[in-house]
C-alpha positions as CSV (number, residue, x, y, z in Angstrom):
1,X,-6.0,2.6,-3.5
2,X,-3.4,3.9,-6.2
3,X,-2.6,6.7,-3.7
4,X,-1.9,4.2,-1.0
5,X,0.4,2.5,-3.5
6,X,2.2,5.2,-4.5
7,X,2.8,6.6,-1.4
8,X,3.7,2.8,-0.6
9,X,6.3,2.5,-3.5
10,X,7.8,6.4,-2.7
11,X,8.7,4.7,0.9
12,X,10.0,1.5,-0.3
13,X,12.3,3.0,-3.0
14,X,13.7,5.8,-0.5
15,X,14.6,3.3,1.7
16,X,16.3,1.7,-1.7
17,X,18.4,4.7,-2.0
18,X,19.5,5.8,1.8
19,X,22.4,4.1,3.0
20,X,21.3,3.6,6.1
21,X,18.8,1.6,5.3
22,X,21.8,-0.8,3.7
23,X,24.0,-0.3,7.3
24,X,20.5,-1.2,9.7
25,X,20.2,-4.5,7.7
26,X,23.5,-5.3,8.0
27,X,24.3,-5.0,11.5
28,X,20.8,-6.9,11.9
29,X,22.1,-9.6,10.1
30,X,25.5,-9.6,11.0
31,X,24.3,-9.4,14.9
32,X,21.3,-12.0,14.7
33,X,23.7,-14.1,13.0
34,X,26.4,-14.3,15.8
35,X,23.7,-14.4,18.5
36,X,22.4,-17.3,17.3
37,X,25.6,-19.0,15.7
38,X,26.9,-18.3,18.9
39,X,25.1,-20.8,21.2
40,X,23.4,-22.8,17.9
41,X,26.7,-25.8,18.0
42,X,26.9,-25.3,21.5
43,X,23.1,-26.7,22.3
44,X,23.2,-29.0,19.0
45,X,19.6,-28.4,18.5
46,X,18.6,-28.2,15.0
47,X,15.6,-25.3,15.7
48,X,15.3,-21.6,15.4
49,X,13.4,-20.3,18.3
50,X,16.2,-18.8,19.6
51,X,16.8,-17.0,15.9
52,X,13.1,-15.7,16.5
53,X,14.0,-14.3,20.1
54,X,16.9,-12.5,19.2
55,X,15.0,-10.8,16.0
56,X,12.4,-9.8,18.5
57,X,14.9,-8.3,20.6
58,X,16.6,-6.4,17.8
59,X,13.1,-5.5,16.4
60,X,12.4,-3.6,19.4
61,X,15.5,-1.4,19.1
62,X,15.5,-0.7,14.9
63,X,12.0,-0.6,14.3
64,X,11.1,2.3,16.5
65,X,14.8,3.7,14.8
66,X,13.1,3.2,11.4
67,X,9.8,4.6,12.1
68,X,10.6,7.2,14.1
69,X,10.9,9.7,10.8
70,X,8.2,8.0,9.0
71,X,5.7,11.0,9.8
72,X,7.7,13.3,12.2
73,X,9.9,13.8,9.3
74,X,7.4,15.1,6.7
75,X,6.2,17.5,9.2
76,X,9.8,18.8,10.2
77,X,11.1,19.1,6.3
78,X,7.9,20.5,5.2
79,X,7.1,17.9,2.5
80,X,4.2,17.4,4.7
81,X,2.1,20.7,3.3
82,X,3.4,19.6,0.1
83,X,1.7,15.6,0.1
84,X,-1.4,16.8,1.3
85,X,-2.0,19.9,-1.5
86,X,-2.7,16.6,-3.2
87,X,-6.1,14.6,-3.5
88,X,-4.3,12.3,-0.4
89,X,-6.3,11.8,2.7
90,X,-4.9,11.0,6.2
91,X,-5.7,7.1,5.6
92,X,-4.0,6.7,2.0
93,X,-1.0,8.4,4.0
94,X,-1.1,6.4,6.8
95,X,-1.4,2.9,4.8
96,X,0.9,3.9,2.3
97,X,3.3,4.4,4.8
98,X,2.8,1.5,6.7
99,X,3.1,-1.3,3.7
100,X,6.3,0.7,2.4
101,X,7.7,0.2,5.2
102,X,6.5,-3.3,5.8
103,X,7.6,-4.6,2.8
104,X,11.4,-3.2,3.8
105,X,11.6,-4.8,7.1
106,X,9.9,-8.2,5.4
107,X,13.3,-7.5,3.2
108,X,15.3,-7.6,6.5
109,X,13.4,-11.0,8.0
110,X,14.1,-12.6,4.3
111,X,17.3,-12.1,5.2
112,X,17.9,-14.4,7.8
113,X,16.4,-17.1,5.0
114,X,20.4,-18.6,4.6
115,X,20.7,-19.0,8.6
116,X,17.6,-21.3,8.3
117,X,18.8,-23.0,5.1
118,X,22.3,-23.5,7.0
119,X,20.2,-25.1,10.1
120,X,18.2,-27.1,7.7
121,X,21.9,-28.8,6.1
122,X,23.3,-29.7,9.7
123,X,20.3,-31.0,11.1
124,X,16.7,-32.0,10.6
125,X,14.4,-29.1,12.1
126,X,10.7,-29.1,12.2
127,X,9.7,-26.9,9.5
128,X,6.2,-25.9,10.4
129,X,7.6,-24.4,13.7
130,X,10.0,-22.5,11.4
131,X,7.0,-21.7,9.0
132,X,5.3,-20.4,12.3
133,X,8.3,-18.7,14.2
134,X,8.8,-16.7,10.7
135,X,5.0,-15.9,10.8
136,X,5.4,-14.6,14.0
137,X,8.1,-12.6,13.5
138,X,6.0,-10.7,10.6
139,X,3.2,-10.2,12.6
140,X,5.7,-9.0,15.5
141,X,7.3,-6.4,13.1
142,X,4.2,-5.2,11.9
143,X,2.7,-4.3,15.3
144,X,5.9,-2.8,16.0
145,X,5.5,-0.7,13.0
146,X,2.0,-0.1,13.5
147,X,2.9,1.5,17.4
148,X,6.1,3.1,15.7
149,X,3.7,5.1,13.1
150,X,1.6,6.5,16.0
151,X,4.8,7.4,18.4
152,X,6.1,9.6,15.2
153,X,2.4,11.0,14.8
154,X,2.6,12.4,17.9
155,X,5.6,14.5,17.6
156,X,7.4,16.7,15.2
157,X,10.9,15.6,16.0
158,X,11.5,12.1,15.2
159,X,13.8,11.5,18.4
160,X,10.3,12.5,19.9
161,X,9.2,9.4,17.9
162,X,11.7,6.8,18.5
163,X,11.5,7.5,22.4
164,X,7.8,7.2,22.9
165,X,7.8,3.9,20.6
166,X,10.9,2.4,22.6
167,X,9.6,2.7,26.0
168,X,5.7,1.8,24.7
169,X,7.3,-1.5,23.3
170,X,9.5,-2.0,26.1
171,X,7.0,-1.6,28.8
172,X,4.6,-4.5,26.4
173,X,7.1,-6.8,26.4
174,X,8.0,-6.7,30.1
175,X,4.1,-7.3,30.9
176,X,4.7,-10.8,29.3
177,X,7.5,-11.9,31.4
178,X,7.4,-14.5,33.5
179,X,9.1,-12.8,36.4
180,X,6.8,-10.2,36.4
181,X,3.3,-12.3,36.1
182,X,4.5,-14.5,38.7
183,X,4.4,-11.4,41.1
184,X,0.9,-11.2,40.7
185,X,-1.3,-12.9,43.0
186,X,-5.0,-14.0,40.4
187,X,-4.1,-15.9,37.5
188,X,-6.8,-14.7,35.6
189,X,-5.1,-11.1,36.3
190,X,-2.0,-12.4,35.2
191,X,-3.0,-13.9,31.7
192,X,-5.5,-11.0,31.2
193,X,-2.1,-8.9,31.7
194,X,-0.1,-11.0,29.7
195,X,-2.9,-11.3,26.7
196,X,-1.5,-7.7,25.7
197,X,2.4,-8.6,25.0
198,X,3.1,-8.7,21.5
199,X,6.3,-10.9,22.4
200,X,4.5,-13.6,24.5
201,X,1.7,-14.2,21.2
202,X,5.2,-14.7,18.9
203,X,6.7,-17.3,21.5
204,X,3.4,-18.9,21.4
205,X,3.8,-18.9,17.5
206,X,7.6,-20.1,17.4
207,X,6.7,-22.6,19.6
208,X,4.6,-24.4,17.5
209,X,0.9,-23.3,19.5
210,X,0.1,-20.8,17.0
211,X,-4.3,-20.3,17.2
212,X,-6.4,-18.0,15.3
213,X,-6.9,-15.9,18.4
214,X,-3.0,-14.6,18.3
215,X,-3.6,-13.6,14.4
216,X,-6.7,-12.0,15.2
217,X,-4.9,-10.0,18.4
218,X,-2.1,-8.6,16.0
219,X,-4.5,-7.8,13.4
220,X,-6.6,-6.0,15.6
221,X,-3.4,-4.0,17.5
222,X,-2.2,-3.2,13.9
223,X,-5.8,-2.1,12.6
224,X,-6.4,0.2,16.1
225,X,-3.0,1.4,15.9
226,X,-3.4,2.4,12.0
227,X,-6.5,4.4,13.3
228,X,-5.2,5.8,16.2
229,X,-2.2,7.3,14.2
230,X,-4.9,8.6,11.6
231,X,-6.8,9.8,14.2
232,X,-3.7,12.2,15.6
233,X,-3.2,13.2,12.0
234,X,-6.6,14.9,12.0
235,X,-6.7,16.3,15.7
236,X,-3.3,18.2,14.5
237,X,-4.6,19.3,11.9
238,X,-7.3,21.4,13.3
């Protein structure tokens, strides 16, 4: 455990100290806030599902941006020969990696916190869908992060990375679109399909329907993902 935590707080703080990591929060605020802002007094609705659908939209285009280096990197710098002459195995570097990461893009959904206090003071929202539609978006983010790790465990270039992740979570979250399940004839096809969209569980969520079932199916995605990208670690390896 104090491996994964180091390796955890070596993320976090680099993250601290790249300037990027300052502009891809920015622009994330700066664009979810005009989104939103933009058609918030035009509706008059005091509610944030439409916050929680353009985060999920921008999550899909920085998170695979974020994680794209988070492994490919190592390997194409070299630090990777240099982590694992340590006492580290392939599931401290993995987890490490993960909650570093989380805990920076938890940063970046913290900071949407004043649009919710702003809706909060011009209206009276319903704060256990905004308790859930946050949830959701945590639970989003991580499975994003989760199938990011893997896409950059499978190459050493990180545009390798942030390709493979991009299309994988594009290709999810058009499975859980309406236009596309009402193509299909069976029903039970169609929610069996749509059971696997990572979106369509956080618009259950946001809406104010959240079950145990739609935890359980992001834990699950995040804990097979975790082990899928551990698993490439060791196949390249040998």
């Amino acid at each position: 455990m104090k491996n994964v935590i180091w390796i955890a707080k070596k993320e976090w703080f680099g993250y601290l100290v790249n300037p990027l990591s300052y502009i891809f929060s920015g622009l994330f605020l700066l664009i979810s806030s005009w989104l939103f802002f933009q058609d918030f007094f035009v509706v008059k609705q005091a509610e944030t599902r439409a916050l929680w659908t353009v985060m999920t939209f921008l999550f899909s285009l920085f998170i695979p941006a974020i994680s794209m280096g988070l492994i490919a990197e190592e390997k194409r710098s070299g630090s990777w020969e240099v982590l694992f002459s340590l006492p580290i195995s392939e599931v401290e570097f993995v987890l490490g990696k993960f909650f570093g990461s989380l805990a920076y893009i938890f940063s970046i959904i913290m900071m949407g916190f004043p649009i919710i206090l702003t809706v909060g003071y011009l209206g009276d929202p319903e704060w256990g869908l905004i308790f859930g539609g946050g949830l959701g978006m945590l639970f989003l983010a991580a499975s994003y992060l989760a199938s990011g790790l893997f896409g950059s465990s499978l190459s050493n270039q990180p545009i390798g990375g942030f390709v493979f992740t991009t299309l994988f979570l594009f290709l999810n979250n058009f499975i859980g679109q309406d236009f596309f399940l009402s193509k299909i004839s069976s029903p039970k096809i169609a929610d069996f399909i749509g059971y696997f969209s990572l979106n369509l569980h956080s618009l259950k969520m946001s809406s104010g329907m959240m079950a145990l079932n739609d935890l359980m199916f992001y834990i699950s995605w995040i804990v097979i993902f975790l082990i899928l990208t551990v698993m490439s670690l060791k196949l390249r390896d040998k």
